[in-house]
Biopython code that builds the backbone (N, CA, C, O; Angstrom):
import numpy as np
from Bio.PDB.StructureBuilder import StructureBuilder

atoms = [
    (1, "UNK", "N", (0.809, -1.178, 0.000)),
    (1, "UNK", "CA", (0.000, 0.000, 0.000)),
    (1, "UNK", "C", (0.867, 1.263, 0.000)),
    (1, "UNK", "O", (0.457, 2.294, -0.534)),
    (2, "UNK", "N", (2.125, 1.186, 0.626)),
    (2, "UNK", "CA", (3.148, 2.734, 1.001)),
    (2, "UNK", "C", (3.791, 2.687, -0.386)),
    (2, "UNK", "O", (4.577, 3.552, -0.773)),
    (3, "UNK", "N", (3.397, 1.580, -1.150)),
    (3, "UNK", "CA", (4.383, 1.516, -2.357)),
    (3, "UNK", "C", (3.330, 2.576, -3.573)),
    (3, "UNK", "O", (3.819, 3.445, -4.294)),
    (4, "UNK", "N", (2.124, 2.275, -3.536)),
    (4, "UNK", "CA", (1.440, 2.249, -4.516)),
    (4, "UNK", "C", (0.873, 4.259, -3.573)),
    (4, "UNK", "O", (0.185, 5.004, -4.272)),
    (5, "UNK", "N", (1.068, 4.488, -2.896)),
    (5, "UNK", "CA", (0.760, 5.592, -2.452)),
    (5, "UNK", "C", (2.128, 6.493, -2.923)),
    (5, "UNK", "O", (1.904, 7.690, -3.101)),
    (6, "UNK", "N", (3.506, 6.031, -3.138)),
    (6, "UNK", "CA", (4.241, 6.865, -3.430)),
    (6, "UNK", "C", (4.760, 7.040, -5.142)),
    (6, "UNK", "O", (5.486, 7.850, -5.719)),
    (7, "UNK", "N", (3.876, 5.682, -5.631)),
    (7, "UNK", "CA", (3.614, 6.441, -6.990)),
    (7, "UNK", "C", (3.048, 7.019, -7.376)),
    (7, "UNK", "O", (3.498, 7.573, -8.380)),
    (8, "UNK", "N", (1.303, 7.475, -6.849)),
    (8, "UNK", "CA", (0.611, 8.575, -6.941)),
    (8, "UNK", "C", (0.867, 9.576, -6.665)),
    (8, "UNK", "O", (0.268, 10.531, -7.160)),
    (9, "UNK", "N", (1.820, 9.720, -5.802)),
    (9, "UNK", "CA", (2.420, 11.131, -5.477)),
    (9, "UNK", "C", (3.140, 11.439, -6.280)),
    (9, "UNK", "O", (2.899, 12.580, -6.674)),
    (10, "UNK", "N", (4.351, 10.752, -6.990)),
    (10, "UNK", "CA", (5.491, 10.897, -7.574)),
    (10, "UNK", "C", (4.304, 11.346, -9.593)),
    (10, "UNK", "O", (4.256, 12.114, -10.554)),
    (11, "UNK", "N", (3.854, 10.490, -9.155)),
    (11, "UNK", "CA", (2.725, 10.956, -11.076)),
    (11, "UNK", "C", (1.986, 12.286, -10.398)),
    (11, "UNK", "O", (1.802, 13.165, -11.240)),
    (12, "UNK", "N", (1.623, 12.553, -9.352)),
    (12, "UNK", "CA", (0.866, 14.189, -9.464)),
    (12, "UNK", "C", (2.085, 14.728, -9.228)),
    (12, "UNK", "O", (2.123, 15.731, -9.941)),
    (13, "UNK", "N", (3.144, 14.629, -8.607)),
    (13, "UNK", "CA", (4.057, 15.819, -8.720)),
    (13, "UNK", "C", (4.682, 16.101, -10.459)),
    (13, "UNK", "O", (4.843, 17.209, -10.969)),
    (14, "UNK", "N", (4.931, 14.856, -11.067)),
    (14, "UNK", "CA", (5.675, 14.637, -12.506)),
    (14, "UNK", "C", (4.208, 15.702, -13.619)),
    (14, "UNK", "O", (4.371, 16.368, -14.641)),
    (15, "UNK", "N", (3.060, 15.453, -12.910)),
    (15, "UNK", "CA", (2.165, 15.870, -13.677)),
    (15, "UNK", "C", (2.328, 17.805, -13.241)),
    (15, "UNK", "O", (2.347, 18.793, -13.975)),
    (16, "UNK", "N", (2.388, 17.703, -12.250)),
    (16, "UNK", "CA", (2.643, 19.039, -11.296)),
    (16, "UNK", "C", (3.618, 19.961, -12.299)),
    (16, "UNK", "O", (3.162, 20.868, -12.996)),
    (17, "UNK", "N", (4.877, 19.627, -12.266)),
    (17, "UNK", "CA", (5.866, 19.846, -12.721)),
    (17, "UNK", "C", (6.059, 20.188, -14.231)),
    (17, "UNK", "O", (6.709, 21.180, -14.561)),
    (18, "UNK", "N", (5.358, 19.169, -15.344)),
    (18, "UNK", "CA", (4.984, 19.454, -16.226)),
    (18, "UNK", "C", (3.742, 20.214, -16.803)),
    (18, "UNK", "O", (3.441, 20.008, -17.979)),
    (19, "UNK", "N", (3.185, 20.866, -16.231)),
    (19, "UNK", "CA", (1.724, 21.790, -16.011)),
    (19, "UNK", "C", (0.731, 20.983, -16.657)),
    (19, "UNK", "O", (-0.048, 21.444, -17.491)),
    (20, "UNK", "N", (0.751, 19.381, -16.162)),
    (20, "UNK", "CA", (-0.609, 19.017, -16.448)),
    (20, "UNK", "C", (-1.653, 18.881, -15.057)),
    (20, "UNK", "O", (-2.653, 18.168, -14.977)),
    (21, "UNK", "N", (-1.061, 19.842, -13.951)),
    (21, "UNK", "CA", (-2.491, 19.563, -12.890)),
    (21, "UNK", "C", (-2.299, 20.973, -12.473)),
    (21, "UNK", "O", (-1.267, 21.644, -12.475)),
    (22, "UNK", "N", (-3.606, 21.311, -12.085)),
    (22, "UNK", "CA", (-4.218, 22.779, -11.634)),
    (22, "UNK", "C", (-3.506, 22.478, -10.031)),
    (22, "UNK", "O", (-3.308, 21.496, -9.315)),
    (23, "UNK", "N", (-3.277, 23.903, -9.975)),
    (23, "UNK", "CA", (-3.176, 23.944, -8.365)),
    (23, "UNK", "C", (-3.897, 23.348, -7.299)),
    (23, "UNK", "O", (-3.346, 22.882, -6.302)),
    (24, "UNK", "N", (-5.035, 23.356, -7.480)),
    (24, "UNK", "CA", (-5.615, 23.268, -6.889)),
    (24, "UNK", "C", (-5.241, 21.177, -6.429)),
    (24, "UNK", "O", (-5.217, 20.753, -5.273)),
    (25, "UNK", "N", (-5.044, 20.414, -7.528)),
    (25, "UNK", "CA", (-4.470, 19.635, -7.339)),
    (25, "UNK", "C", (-3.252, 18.801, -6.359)),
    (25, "UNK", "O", (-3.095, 17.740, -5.755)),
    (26, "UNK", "N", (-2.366, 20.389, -6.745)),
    (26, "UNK", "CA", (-0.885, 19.472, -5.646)),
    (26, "UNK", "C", (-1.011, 20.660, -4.579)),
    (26, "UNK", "O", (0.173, 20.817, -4.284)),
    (27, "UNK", "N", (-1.779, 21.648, -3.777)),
    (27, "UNK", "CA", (-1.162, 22.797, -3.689)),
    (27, "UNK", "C", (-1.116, 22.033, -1.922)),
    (27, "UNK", "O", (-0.209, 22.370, -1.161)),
    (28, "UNK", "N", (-1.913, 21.286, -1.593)),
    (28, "UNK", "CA", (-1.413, 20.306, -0.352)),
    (28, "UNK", "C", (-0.211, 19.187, -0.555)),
    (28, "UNK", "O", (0.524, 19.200, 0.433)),
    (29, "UNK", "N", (0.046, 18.585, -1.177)),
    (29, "UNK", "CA", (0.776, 17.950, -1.238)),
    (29, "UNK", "C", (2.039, 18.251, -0.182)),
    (29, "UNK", "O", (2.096, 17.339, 0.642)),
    (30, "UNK", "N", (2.557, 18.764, -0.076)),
    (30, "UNK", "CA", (3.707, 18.705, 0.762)),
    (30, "UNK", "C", (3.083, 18.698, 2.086)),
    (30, "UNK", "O", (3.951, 18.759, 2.957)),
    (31, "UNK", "N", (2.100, 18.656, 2.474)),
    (31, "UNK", "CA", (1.621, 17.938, 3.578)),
    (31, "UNK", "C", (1.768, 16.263, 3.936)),
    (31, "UNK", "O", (1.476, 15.688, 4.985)),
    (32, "UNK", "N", (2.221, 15.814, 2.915)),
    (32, "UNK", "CA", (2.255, 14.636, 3.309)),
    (32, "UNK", "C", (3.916, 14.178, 2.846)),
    (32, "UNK", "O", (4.246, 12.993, 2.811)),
    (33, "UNK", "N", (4.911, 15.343, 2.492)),
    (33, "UNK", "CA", (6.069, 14.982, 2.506)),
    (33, "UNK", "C", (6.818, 15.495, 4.273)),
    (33, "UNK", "O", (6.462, 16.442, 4.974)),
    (34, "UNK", "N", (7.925, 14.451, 4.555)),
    (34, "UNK", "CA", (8.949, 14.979, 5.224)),
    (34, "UNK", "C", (9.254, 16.705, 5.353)),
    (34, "UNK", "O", (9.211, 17.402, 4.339)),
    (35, "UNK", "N", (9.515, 17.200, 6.495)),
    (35, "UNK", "CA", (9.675, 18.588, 6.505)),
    (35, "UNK", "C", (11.158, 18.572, 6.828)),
    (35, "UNK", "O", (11.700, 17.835, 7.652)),
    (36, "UNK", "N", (11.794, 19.573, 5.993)),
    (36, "UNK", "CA", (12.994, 19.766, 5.720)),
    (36, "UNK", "C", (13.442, 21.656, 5.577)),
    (36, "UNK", "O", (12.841, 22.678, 5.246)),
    (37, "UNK", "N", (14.694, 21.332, 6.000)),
    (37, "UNK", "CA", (15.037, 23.251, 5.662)),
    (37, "UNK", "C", (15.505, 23.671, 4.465)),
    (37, "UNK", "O", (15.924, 24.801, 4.217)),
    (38, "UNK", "N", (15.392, 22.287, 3.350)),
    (38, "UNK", "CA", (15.135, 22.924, 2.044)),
    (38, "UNK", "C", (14.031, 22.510, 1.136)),
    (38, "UNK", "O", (12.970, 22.075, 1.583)),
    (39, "UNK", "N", (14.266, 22.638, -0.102)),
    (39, "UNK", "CA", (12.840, 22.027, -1.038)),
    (39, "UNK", "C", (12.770, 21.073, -0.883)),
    (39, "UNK", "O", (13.815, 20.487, -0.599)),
    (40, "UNK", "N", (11.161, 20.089, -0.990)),
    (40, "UNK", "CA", (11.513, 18.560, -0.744)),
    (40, "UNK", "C", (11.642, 17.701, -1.581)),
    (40, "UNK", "O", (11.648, 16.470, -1.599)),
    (41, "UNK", "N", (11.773, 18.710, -2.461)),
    (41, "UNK", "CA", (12.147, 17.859, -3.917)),
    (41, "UNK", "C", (13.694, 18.022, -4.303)),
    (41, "UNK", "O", (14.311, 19.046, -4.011)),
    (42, "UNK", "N", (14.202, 17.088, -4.889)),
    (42, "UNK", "CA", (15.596, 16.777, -4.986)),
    (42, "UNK", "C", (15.366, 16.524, -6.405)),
    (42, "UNK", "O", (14.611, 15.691, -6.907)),
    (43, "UNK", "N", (16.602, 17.890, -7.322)),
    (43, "UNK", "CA", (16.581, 17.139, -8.879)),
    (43, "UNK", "C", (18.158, 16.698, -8.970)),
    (43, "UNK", "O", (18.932, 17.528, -8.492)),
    (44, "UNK", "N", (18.665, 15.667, -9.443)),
    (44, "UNK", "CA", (19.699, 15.148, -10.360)),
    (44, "UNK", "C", (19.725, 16.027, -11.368)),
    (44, "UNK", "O", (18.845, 15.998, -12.228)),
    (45, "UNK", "N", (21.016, 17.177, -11.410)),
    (45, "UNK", "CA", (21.503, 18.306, -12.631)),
    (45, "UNK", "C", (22.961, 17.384, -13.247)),
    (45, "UNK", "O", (24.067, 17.381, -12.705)),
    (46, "UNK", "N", (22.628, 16.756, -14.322)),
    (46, "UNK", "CA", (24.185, 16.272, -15.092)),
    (46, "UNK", "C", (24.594, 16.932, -15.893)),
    (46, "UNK", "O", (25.015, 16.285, -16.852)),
    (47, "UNK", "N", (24.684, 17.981, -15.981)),
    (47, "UNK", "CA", (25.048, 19.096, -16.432)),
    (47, "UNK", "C", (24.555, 20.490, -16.679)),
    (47, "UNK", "O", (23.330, 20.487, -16.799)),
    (48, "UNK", "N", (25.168, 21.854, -16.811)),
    (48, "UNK", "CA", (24.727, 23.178, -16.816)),
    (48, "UNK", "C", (25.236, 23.901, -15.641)),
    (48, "UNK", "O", (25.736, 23.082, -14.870)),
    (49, "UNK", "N", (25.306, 25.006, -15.226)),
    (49, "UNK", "CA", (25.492, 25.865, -14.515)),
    (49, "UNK", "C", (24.650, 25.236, -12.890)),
    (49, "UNK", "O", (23.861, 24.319, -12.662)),
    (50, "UNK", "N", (25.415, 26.431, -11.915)),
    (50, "UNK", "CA", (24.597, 26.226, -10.518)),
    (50, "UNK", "C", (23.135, 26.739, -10.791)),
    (50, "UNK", "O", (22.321, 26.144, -10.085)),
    (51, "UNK", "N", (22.566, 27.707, -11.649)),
    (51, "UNK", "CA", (21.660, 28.625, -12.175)),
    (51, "UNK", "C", (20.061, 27.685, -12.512)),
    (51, "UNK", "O", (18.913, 28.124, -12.445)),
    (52, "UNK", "N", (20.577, 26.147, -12.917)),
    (52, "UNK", "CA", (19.832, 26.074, -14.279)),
    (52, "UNK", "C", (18.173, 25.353, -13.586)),
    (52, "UNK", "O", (17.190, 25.259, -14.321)),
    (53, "UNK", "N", (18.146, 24.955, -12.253)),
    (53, "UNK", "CA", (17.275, 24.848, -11.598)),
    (53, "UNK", "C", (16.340, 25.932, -11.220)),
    (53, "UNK", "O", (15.121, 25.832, -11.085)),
    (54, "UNK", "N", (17.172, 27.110, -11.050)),
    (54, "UNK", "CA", (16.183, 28.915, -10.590)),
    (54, "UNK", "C", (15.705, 28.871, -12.324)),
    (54, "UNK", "O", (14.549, 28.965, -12.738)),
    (55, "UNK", "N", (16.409, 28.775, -12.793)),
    (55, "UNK", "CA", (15.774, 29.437, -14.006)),
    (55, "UNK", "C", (14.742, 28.289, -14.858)),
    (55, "UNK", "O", (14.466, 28.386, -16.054)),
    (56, "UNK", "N", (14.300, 27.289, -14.011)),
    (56, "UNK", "CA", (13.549, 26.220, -14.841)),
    (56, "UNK", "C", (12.195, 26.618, -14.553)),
    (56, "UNK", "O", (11.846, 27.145, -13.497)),
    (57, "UNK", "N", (11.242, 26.277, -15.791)),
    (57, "UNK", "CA", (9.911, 26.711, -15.393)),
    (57, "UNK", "C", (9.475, 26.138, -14.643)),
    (57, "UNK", "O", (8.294, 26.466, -14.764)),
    (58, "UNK", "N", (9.523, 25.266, -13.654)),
    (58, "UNK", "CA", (8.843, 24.480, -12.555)),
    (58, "UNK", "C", (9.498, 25.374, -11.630)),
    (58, "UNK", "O", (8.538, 26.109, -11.399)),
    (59, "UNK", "N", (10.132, 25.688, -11.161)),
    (59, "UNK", "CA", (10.773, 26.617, -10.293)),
    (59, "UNK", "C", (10.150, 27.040, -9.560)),
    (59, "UNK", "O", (10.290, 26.397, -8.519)),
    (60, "UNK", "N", (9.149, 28.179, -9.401)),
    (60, "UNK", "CA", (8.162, 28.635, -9.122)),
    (60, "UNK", "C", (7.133, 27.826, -8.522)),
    (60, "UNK", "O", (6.376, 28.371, -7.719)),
    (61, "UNK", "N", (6.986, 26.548, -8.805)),
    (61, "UNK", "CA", (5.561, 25.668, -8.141)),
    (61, "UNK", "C", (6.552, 25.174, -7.095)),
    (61, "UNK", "O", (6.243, 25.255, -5.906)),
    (62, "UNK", "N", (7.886, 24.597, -7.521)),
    (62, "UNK", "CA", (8.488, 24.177, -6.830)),
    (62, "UNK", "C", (8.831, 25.007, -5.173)),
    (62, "UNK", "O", (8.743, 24.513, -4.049)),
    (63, "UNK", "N", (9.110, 25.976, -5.456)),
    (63, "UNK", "CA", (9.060, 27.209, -4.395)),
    (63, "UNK", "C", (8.227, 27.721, -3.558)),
    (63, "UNK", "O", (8.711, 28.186, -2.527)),
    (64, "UNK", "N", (6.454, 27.797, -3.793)),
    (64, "UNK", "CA", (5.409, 27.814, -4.194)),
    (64, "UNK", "C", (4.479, 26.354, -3.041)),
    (64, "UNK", "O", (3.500, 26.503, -2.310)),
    (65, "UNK", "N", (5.153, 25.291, -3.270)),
    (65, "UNK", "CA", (4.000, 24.308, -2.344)),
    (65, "UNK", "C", (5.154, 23.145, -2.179)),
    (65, "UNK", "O", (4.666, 22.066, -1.842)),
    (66, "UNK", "N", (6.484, 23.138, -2.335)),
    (66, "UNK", "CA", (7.389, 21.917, -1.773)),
    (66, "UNK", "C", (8.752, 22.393, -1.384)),
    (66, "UNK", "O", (9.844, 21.975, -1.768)),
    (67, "UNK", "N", (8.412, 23.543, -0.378)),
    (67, "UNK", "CA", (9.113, 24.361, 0.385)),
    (67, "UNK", "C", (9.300, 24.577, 2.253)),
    (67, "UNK", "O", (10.174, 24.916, 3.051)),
    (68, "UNK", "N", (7.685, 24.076, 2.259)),
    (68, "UNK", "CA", (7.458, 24.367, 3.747)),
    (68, "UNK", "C", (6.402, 23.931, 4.103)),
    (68, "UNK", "O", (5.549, 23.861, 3.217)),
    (69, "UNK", "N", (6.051, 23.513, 5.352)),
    (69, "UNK", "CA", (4.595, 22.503, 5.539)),
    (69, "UNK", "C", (4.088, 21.050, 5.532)),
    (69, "UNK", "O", (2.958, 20.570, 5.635)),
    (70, "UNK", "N", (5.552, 20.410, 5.345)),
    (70, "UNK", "CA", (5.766, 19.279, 5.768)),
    (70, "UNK", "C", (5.774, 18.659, 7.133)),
    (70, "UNK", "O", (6.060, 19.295, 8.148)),
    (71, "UNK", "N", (5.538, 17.739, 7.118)),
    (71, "UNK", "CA", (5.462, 16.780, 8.772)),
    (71, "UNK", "C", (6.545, 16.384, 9.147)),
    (71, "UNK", "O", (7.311, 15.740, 8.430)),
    (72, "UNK", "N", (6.772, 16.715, 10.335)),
    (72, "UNK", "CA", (7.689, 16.784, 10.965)),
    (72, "UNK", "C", (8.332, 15.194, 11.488)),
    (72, "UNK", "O", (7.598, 14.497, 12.188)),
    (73, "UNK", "N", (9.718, 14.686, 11.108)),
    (73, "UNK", "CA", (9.961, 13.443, 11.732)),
    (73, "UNK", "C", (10.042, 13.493, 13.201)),
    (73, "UNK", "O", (10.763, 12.549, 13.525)),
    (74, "UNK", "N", (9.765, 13.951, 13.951)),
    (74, "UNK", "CA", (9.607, 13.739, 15.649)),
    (74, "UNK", "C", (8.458, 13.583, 15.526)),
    (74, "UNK", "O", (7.661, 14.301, 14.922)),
    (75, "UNK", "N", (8.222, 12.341, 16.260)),
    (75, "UNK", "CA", (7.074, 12.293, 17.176)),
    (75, "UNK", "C", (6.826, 13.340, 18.284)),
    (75, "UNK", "O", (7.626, 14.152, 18.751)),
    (76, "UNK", "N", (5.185, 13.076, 18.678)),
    (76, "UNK", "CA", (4.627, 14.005, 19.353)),
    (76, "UNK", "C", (5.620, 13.898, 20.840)),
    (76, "UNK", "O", (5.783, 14.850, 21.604)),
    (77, "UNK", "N", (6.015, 12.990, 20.967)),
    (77, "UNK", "CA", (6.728, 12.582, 22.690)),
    (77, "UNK", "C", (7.862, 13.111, 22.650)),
    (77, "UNK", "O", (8.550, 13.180, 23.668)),
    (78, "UNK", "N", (8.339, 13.664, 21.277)),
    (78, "UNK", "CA", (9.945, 13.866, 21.250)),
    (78, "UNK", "C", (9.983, 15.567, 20.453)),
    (78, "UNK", "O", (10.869, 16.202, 19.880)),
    (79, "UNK", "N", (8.585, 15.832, 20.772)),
    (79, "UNK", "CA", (8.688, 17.269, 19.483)),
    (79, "UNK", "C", (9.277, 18.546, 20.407)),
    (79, "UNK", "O", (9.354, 19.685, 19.946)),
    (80, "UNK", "N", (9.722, 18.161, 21.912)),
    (80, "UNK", "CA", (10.777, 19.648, 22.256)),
    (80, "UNK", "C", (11.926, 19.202, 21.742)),
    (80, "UNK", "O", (12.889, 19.967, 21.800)),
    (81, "UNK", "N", (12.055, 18.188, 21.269)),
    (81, "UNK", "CA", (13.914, 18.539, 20.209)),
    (81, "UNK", "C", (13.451, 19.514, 19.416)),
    (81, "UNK", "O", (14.099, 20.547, 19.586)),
    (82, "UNK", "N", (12.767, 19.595, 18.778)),
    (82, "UNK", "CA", (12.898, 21.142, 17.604)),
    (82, "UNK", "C", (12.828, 22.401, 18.589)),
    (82, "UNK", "O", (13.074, 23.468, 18.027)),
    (83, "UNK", "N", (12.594, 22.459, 19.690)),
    (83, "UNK", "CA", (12.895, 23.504, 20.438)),
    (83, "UNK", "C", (14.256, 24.276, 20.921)),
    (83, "UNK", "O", (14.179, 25.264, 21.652)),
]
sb = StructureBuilder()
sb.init_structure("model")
sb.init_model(0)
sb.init_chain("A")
sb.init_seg("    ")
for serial, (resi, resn, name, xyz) in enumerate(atoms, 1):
    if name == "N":
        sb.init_residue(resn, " ", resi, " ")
    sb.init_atom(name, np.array(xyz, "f"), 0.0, 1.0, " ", f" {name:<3s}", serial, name[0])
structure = sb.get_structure()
């Protein structure tokens, strides 16, 4: 089931990314990713400048809803470590 739940995610983000889904679509999504102090998306660049990610048209969605608002890996018993 965790398998087949993280290919639906991975096809609305791929769909996300390529502007085949309305906002309204992914604009939760990073609710159900890991929360992190950077984007939670990770691209593989094999070549081009440090640049070529800011300047990609996904950029913006990317910035936009898989930035912040993720769930936190502490549990509730352990959530004054982020304190």
């Amino acid at each position: 089931m965790g398998l087949e739940l993280v290919d639906i995610l991975s096809n609305a983000i791929r769909r996300t990314l390529r502007g085949g889904l309305d906002r309204a679509g992914w604009i939760n999504v990073h609710k159900l990713m890991i929360d992190r102090n950077e984007t939670y998306i990770k691209f593989p660049i094999f070549q081009g400048g440090p640049d070529v990610l800011q300047n990609a048209a996904y950029g913006a969605i990317v910035n936009e809803g898989f930035r912040n608002g993720g769930r936190p890996m502490f549990t509730r018993r352990n959530q004054f470590l982020l304190d």
